[in-house]
Structures are given as C-alpha cells and as structure tokens.
C-alpha positions in Angstrom: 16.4 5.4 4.9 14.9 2.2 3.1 12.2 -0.1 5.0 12.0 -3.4 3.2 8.1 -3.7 3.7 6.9 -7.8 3.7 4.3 -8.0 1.4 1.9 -10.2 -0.1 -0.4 -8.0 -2.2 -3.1 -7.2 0.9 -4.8 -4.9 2.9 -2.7 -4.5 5.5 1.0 -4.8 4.2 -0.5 -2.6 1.5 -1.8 0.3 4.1 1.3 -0.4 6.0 4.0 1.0 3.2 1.2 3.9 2.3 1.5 4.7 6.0 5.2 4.2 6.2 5.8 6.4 2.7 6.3 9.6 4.5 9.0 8.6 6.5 10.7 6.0 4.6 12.0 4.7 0.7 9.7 1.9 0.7 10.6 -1.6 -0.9 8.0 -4.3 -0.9 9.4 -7.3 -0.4 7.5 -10.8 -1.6 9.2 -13.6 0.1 9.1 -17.1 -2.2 9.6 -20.9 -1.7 9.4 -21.3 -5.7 6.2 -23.6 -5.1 3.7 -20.7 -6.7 4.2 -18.1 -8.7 3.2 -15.1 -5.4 6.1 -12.7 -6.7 4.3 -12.2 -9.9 0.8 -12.2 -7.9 2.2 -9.6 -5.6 4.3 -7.3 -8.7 1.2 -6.4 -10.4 -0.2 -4.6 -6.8 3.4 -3.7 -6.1 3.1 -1.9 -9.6 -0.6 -0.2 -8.5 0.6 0.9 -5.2 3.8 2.7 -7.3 6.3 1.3 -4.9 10.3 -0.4 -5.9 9.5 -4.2 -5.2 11.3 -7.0 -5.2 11.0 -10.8 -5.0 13.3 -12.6 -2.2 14.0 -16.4 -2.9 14.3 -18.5 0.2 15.2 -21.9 0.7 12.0 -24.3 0.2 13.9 -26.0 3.5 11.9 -23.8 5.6 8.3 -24.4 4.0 9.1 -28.2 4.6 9.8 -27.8 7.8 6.7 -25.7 8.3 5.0 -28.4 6.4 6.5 -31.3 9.4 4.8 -28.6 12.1 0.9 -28.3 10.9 1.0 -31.7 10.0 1.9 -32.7 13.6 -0.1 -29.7 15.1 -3.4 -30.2 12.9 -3.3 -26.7 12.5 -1.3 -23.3 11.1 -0.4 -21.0 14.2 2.8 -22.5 14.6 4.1 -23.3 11.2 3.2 -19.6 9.7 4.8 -18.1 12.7 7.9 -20.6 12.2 8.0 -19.0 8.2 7.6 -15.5 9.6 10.8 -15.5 11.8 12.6 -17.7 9.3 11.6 -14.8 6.1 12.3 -11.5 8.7 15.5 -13.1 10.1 16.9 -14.0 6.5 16.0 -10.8 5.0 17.6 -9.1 8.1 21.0 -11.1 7.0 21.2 -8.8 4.4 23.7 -6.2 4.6 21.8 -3.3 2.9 18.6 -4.0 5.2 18.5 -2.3 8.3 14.5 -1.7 9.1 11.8 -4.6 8.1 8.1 -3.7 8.3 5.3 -6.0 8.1 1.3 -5.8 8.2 1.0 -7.3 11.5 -2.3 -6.0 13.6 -2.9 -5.4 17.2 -5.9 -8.2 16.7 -3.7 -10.8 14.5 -3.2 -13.7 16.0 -0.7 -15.2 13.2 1.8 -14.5 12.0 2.9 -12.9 15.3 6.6 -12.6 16.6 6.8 -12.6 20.6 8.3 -9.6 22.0 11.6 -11.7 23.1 11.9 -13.1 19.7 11.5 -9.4 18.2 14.3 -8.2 20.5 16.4 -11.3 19.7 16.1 -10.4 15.6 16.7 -6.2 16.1 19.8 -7.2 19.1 21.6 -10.2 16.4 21.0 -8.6 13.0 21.3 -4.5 13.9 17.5 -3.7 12.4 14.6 -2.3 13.3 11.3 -4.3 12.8 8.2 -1.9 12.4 4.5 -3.1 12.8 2.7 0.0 11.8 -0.7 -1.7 12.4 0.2 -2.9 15.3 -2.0 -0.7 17.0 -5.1 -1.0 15.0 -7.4 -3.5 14.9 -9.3 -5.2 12.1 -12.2 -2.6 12.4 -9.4 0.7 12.6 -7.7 -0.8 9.3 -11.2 -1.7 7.7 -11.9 2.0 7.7 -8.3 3.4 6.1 -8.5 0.8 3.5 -12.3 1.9 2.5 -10.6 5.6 1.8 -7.1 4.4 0.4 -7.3 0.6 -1.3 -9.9 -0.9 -3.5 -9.5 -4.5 -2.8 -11.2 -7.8 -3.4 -11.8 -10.2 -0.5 -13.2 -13.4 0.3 -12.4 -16.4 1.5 -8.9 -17.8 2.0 -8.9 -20.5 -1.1 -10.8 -18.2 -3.5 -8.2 -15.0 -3.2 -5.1 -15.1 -5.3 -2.7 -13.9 -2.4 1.3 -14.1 -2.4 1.1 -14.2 1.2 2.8 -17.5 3.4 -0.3 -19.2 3.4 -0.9 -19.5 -0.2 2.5 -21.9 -0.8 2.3 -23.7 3.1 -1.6 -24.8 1.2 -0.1 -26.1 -2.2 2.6 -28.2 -0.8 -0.1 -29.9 1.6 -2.3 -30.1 -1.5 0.3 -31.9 -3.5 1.8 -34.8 -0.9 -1.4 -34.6 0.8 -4.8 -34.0 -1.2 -7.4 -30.9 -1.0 -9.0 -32.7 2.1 -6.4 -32.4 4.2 -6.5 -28.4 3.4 -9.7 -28.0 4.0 -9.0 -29.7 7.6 -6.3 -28.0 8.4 -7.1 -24.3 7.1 -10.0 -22.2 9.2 -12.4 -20.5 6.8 -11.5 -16.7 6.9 -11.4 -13.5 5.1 -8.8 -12.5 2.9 -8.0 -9.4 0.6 -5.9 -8.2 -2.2 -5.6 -5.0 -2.9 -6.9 -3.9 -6.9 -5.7 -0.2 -6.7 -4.9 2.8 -4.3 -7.4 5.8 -4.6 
C-alpha cells in the first residue's frame, strides 16, 4: 500500500516517511501554488532520502484566500491551517490515494487539523490520514533526527524550505513589502534536511 507523505524537505515530514518506510511504498508529495520554485527545493532531499516524489500543482485560489485570512487575522494560525485542509483534501480527491501522512507533532500548534475535520476528510474521501509524530514532541523528534538526518536549521526567513509557509511569505512580500512579513511571521526555528545517515 502507497502513503502519499506531505513534504516539504524537513525534519519532521522527513523522519515521518523513514518511520513509515517499513510499512508502506512511500511517495513524498510537495504541494505548489507556482509562486516559488519548493518542488525543486524539496526534490533534491526527496532524492537524499531515496524516496519516489512528486510535485502536486494546486490552484494559487487557495494561497489567496489564505492570503485574505492573515491579512485580516495579523497572524498565520488560521491561514496555514486553511492550506493544510485545502492541500490534504485535494490530494485525497485523487483516485489512486487512499492514506496521506504528514509531519504533524503532538507539540505543533500549526498546521493542525481538528479531530472533526480529520474524521470529516477520512469519512468523504475513503483515506486514512497518518500523523506518525503525532505522539512525539519537539524534544522526542530532536533525538531521532540527531541519529537519522543531518539537517540545517535556523530561522524561518534564512532556511530554503518547500513547506506552506515559504510561498503564504512571498505573496505577502510582493503586494505587501518585507515589513509586513516581518510583522506578521513569529521568529522560529526551521530545518531542512541535508542527508540521511
């Protein structure tokens, strides 16, 4: 059976197909508005990792619309969370998809799919949704990546991520200046991975 792993060339979506692999054919799966180039970003770990991967074109609709919600909200819970359902629920459409996996952790705060909208997607589409992580916090996943990934982490700007983030930050910088970036986007840590050991 083939889990269609969302991925964005980190730690944790990276750990979460190495701790799927057993069990599953693992495709990573870089979801795209066409703003940035994250599926080439995310290929060359795809490539590292040895996994099939695959870029999924969406419709830039969605970004905007996630663009409309941290404008109005000032800041990017909700409009990451609104992508997230929007990417899992169109790759779900897909007839030759039946289990999505993410890197979600027990600590993550976004993107994070309620427990009634995780029902809703499995109960409308016929797929499973996996969170391996989703019992392991930051710490837990800290220590598998220091024996299975080398990565490179830093703060959000500075890494060169394919993640949700990376696009939702270029089409505020480009109808609404840097500034607004900065005030909108928290200063955190990021990663993406180099290699597996």
């Amino acid at each position: 059976m083939k889990a269609h792993v969302l991925f964005s060339g980190g730690k944790d979506s990276s750990l979460s197909a190495i701790m799927l692999d057993p069990f599953f054919d693992i495709e990573l799966v870089t979801c795209t508005f066409s703003v940035l180039p994250v599926g080439d970003i995310a290929k060359v770990t795809a490539d590292e990792l040895g996994f099939s991967y695959r870029i999924l074109k969406l419709d830039r609709t969605i970004l905007e619309t996630a663009l409309n919600i941290i404008i109005e909200d000032g800041y990017p819970k909700n409009a990451i969370n609104f992508i997230h359902k929007n990417v899992i629920e169109a790759l779900a459409k897909e007839d030759a998809v039946s289990v999505i996996a993410d890197g979600v952790r027990r600590d993550d705060r976004v993107p994070r799919l309620t427990d009634p909208e995780t029902r809703s997607i499995e109960d409308r589409f016929g797929i499973k949704y996996i969170c391996p992580l989703q019992g392991y916090g930051r710490s837990a996943v800290n220590m598998l990546v220091e024996k299975h990934l080398v990565i490179d982490e830093g703060q959000s700007d500075s890494i060169v991520k394919a993640d949700y983030e990376a696009e939702l930050r270029e089409l505020i910088r480009q109808q609404y200046g840097n500034e607004k970036v900065i005030d909108i986007f928290p200063q955190h840590l990021q990663s993406r991975v180099l290699k597996r050991i």
